[in-house]
Residue frames relative to the residue before (quaternion, step in Angstrom):
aa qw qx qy qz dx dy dz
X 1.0000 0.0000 0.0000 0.0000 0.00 0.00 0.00
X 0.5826 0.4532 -0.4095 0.5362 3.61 0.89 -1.28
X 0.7309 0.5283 -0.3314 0.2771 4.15 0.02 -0.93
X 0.6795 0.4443 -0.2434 0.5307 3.10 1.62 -0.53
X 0.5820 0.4958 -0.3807 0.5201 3.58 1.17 0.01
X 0.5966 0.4858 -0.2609 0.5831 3.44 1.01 -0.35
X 0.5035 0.4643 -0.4019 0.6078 3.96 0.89 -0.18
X 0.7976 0.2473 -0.3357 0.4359 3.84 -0.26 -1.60
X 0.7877 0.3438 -0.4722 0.1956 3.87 0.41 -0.47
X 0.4178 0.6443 -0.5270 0.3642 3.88 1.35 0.19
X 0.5609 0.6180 -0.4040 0.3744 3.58 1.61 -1.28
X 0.5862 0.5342 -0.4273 0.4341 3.48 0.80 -1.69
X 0.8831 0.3275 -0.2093 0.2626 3.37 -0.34 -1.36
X 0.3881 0.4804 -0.4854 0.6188 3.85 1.34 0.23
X 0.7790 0.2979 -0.4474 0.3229 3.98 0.19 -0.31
X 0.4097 0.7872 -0.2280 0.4006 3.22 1.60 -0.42
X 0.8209 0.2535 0.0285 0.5109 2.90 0.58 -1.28
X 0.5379 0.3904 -0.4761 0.5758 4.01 1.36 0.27
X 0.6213 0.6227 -0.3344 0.3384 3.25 1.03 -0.50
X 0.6552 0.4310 -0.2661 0.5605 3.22 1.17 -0.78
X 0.3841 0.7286 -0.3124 0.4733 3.54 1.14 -0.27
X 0.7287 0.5004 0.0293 0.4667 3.29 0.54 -1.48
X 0.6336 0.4796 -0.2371 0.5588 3.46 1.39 -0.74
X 0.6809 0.5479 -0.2675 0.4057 3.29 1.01 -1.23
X 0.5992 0.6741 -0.1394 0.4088 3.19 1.13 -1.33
X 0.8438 0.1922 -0.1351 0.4825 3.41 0.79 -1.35
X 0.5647 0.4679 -0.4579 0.5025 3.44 1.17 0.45
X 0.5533 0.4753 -0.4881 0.4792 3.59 0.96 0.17
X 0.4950 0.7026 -0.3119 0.4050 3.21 1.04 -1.08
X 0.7850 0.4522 -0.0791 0.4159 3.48 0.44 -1.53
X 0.7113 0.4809 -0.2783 0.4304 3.15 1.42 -0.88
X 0.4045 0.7367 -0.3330 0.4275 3.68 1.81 -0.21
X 0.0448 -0.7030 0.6892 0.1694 4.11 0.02 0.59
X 0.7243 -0.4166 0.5492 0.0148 2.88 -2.22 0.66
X 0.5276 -0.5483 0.5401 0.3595 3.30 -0.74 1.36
X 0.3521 -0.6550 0.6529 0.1442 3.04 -1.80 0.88
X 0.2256 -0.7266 0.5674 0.3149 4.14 0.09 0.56
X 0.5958 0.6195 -0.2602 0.4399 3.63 1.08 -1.28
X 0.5898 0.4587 -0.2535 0.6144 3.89 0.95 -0.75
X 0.5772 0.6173 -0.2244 0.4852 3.73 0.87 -0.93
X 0.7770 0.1542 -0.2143 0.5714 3.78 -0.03 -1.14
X 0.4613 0.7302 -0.3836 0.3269 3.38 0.75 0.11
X 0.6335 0.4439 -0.0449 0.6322 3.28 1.63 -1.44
X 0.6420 0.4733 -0.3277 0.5064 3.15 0.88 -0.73
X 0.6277 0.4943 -0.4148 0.4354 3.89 0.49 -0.69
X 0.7403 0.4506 -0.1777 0.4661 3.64 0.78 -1.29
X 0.8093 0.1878 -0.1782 0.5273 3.61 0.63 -0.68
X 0.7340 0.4271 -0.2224 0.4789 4.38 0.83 -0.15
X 0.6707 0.6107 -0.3196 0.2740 3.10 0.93 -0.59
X 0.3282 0.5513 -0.5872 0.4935 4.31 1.59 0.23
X 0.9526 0.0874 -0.1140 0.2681 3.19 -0.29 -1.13
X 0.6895 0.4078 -0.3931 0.4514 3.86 1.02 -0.15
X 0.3229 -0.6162 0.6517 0.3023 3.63 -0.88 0.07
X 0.1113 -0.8789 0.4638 0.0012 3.68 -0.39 1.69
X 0.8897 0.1015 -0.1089 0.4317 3.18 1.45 0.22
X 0.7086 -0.3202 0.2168 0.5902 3.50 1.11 1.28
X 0.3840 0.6725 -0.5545 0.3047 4.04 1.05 -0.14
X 0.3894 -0.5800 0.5220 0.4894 3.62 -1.33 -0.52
X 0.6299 -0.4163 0.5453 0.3642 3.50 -1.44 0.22
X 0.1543 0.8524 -0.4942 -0.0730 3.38 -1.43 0.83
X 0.7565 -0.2771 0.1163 0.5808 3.72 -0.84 0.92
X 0.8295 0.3168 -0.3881 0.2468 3.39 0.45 -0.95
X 0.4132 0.7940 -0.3957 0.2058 3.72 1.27 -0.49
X 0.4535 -0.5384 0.6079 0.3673 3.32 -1.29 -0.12
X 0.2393 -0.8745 0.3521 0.2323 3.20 -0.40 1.06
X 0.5478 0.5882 -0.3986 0.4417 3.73 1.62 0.18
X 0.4362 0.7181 -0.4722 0.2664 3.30 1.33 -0.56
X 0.1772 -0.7030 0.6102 0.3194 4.22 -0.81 0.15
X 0.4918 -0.5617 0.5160 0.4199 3.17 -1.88 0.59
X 0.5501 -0.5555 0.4306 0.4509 3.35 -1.69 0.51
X 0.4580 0.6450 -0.5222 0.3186 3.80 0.53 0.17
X 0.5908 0.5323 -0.2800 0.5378 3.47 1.43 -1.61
X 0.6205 0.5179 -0.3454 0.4769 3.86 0.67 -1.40
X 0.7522 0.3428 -0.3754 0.4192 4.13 0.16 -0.74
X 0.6331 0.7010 -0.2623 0.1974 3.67 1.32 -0.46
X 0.6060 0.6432 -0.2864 0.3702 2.67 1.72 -1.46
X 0.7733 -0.5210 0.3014 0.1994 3.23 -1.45 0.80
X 0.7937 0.1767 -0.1032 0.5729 3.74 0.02 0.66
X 0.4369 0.7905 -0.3324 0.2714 3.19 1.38 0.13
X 0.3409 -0.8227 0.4519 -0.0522 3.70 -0.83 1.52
X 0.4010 -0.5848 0.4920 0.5051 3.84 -0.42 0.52
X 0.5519 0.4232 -0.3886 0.6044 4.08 1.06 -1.42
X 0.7560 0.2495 -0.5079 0.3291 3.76 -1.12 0.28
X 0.5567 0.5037 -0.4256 0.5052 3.49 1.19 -0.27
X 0.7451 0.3910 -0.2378 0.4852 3.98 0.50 -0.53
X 0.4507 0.5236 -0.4811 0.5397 3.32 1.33 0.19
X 0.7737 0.4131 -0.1763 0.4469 3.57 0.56 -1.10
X 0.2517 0.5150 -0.4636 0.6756 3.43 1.62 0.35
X 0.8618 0.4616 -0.1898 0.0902 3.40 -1.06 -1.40
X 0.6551 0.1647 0.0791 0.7332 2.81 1.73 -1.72
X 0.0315 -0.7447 0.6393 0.1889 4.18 0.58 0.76
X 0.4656 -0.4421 0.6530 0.4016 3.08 -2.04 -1.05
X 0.8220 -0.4994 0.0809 0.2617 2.91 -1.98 1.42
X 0.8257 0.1992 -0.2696 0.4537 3.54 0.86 -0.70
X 0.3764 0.5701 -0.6071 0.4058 3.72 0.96 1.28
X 0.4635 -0.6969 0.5066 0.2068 3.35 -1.11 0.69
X 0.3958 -0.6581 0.6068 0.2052 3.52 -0.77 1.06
X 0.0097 -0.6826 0.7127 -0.1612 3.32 -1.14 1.54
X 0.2947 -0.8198 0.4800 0.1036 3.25 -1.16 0.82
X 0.0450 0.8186 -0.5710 0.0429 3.12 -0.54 1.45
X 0.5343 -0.4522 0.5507 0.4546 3.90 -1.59 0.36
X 0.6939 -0.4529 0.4328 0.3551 3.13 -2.04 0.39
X 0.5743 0.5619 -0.3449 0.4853 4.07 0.77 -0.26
X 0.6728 0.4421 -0.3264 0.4953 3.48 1.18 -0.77
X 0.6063 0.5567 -0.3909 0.4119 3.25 1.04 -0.95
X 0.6672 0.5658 -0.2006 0.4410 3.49 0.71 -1.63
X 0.6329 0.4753 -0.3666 0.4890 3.60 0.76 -1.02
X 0.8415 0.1974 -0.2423 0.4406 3.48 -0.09 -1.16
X 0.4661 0.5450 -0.5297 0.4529 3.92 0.89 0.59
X 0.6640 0.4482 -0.2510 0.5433 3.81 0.84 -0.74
X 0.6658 0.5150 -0.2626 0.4717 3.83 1.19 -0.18
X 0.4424 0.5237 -0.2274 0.6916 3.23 1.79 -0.75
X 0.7719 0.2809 -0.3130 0.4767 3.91 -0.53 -0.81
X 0.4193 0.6772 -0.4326 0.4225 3.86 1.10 -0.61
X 0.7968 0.3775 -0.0989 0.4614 3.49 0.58 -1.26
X 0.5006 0.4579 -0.5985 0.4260 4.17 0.85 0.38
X 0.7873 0.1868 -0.4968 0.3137 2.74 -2.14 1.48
X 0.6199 0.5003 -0.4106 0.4436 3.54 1.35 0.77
X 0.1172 0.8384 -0.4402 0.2993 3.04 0.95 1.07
X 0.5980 -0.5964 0.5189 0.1321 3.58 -0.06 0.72
């Protein structure tokens, strides 16, 4: 009897304590704001806009013309706001490495994905 009271109160207090777990968690969780897409095309007008077409504009003389629009970039298949900030973080050789806070990153990564299925 004593071994089995000593079983239900370790249960009690393993639920106790994931439980309180769980509190911590989702009030951090909650306390975490959402990419801003608006904060996003912002950045994107001021820093993307020589060489990507960020919003249905036409291409012009001065662009890079291999660059893709971020519409093409949210389209591709399997495509992830996190693979879109990965390519934010870590670009390719002839993107320019610009430094942004994690909100910038997130913002204009959630502005980018904002824009799959407008593909032309």
């Amino acid at each position: 009897m004593l071994k089995f009271r000593a079983q239900v109160l370790a249960g009690a207090l393993t639920l106790i304590a994931a439980t309180g777990l769980l509190a911590i968690a989702g009030s951090q969780a909650a306390a975490q704001k959402p990419p801003d897409p608006t904060l996003g095309y912002s950045l994107a007008k001021r820093l993307c806009s020589a060489c990507h077409i960020i919003a249905g504009e036409p291409r012009i003389d001065s662009m890079l013309v291999d660059a893709p629009s971020f519409a093409s970039i949210a389209s591709k298949p399997e495509q992830s706001i996190e693979a879109i900030a990965g390519r934010i973080v870590i670009p390719h050789s002839v993107m320019p490495q610009i430094k942004l806070t994690r909100d910038e990153i997130a913002a204009l990564s959630a502005y980018i994905f904002s824009l799959r299925g407008n593909t032309p």
